[in-house]
C-alpha positions in Angstrom: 22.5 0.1 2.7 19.3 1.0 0.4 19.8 2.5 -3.4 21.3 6.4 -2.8 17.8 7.5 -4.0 15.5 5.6 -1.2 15.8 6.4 2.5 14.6 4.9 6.0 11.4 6.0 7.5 9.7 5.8 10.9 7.3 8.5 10.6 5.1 7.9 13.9 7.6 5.8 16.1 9.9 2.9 15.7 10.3 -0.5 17.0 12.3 -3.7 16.2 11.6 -3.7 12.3 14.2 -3.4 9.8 14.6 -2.9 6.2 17.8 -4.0 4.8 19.1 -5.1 1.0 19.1 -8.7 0.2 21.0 -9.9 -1.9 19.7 -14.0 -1.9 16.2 -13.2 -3.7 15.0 -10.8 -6.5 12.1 -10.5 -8.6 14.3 -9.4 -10.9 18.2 -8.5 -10.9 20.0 -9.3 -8.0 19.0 -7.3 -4.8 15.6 -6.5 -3.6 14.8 -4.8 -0.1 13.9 -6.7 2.6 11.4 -5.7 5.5 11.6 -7.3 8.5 8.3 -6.2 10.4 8.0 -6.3 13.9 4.5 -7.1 15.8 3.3 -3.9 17.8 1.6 -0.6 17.2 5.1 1.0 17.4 7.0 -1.6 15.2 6.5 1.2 12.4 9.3 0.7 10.0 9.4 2.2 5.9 11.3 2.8 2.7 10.9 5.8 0.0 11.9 8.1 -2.4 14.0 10.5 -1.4 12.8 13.0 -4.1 10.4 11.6 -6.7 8.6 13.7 -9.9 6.1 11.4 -9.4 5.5 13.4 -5.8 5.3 16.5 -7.1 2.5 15.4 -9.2 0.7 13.8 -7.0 1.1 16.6 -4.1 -0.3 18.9 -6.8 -3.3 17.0 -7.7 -2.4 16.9 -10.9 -3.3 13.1 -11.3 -4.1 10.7 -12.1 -0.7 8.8 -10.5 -0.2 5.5 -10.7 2.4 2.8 -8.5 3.8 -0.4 -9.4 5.6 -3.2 -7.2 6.6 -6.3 -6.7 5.5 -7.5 -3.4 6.2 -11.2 -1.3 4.7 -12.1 2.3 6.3 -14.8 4.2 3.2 -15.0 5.9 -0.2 -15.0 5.4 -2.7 -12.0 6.2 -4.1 -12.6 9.4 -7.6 -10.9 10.6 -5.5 -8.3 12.2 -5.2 -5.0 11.1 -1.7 -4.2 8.9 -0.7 -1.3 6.4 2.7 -2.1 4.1 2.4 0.8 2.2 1.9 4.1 2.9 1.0 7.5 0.9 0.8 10.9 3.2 -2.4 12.9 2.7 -1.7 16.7 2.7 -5.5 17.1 2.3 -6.2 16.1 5.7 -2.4 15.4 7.5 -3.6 11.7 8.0 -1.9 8.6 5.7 -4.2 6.7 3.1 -2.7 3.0 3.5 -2.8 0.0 1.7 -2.7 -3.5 3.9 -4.9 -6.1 5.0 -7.3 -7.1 7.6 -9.8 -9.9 7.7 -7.1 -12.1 5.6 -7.2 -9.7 2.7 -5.9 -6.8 1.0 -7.6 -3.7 1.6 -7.5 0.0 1.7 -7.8 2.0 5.0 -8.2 6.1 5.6 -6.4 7.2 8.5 -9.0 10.4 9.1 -12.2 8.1 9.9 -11.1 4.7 9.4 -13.2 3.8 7.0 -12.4 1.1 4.8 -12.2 -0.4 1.3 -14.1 -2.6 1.3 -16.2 -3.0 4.0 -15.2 -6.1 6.2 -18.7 -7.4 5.0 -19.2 -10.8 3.8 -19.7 -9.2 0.8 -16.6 -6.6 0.7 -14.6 -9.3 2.0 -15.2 -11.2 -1.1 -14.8 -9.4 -3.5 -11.1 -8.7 -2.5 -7.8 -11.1 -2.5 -5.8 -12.8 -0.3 -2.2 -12.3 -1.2 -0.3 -16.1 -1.6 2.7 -16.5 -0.1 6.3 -17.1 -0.6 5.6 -15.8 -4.5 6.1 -12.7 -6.0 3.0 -10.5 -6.6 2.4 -7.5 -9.0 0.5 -4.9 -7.5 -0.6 -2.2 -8.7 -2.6 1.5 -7.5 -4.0 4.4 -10.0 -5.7 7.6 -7.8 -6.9 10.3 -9.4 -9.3 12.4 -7.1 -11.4 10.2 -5.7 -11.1 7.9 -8.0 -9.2 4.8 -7.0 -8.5 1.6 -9.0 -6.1 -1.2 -7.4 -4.9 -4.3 -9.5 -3.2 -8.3 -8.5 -1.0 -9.8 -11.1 -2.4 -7.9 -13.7 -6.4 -8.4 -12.7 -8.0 -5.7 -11.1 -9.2 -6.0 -7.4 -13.6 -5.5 -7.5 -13.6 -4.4 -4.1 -10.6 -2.2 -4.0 -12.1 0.1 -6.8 -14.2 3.4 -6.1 -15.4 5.3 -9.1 -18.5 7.0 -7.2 -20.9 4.8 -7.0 -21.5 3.5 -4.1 -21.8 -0.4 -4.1 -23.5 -1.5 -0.8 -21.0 -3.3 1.7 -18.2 -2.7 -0.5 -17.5 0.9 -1.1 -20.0 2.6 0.3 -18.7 4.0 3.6 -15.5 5.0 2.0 -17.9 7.5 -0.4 -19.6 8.8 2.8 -16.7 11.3 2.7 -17.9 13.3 -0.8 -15.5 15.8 -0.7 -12.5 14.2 -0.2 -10.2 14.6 -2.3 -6.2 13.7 -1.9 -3.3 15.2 -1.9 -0.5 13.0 -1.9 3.3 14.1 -0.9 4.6 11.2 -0.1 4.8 7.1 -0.5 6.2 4.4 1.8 6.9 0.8 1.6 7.4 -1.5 4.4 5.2 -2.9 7.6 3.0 -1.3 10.5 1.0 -3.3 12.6 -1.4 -2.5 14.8 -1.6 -5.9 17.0 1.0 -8.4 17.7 1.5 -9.5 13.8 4.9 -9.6 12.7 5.9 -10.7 8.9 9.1 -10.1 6.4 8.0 -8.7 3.0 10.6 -7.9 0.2 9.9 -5.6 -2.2 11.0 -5.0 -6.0 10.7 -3.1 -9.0 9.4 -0.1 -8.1 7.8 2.5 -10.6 5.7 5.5 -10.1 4.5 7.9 -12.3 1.8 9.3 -14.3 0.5 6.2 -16.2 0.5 2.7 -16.0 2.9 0.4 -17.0 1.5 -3.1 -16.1 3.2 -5.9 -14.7 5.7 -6.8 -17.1 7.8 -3.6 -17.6 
């Protein structure tokens, strides 16, 4: 059973994943939540807020709004396309999504596809590739269309946009000038879009309207 104020999702269809508590491995505390994620376009399976300020904000545009978590992959990123987190788009009814592809993390737009970065040689490198069997601290600001996207404290070159286009890194995801999102909501947990299957679990969660870093 997950914390009163966090719920279950499956918002497009649901497979064999499953997010339970565990109660053998923390970041910190006791307990963290525990995704097992199925391989499968359908194997969709989430966690969030059942009612968050930090939603309201963000659905009003009122930004900038920021996300912290603690993140760990039993497996590697493969060069398969996955998302493990989530944020709805009221803007355009389509998710923005956080995952990997290519062996990295990256950032994907649902309404084109397009991609941060580019799967370039360039745009490839000048992401991460998550460890395994570790926690990591990631972190997300967005404010307009300005997006900023930290590891462990460091933040990510390639998973930054601030309007200027950088060639094979950020420069498709700026060929949509006006967009601008609207978030309503944030999910946590594992869609794949080819056979990859993984278990992530995921602690200390905070979202709200500033930073708080890694170590709060």
């Amino acid at each position: 059973m997950l914390d009163p104020n966090w719920e279950v999702s499956t918002t497009n269809c649901m497979g064999t994943g499953t997010v339970t508590m565990d109660g053998t491995i923390a970041h910190e505390g006791t307990r963290s939540v525990r995704v097992n994620g199925g391989g499968g376009y359908c194997n969709h399976v989430f966690f969030r807020p059942k009612m968050s300020p930090w939603m309201a904000t963000a659905g009003a545009g009122a930004g900038p709004v920021y996300a912290r978590f603690f993140v760990r992959f039993e497996k590697p990123l493969t060069q398969s396309h996955v998302t493990f987190l989530a944020l709805r788009d009221e803007s355009e009814m389509k998710d923005l999504r956080m995952g990997g592809q290519s062996e990295i993390l990256m950032w994907n737009r649902e309404s084109d596809d397009a991609t941060l970065p580019e799967l370039s040689p360039t745009g490839i490198g000048m992401s991460a590739k998550p460890e395994t069997g570790k926690w990591l601290c990631v972190e997300l600001s967005i404010d307009g269309q300005k997006l900023e996207t930290w590891l462990n404290g460091e933040p990510v070159a390639g998973l930054i946009v601030e309007g200027e286009p950088t060639p094979d890194v950020d420069a498709q995801w700026l060929r949509k000038a006006d967009w601008r999102p609207q978030l309503s909501d944030i999910r946590f947990g594992w869609e794949s879009y080819g056979s990859d299957e993984n278990t992530l679990w995921f602690d200390d969660v905070v979202l709200g309207p500033s930073r708080v870093g890694c170590g709060s």
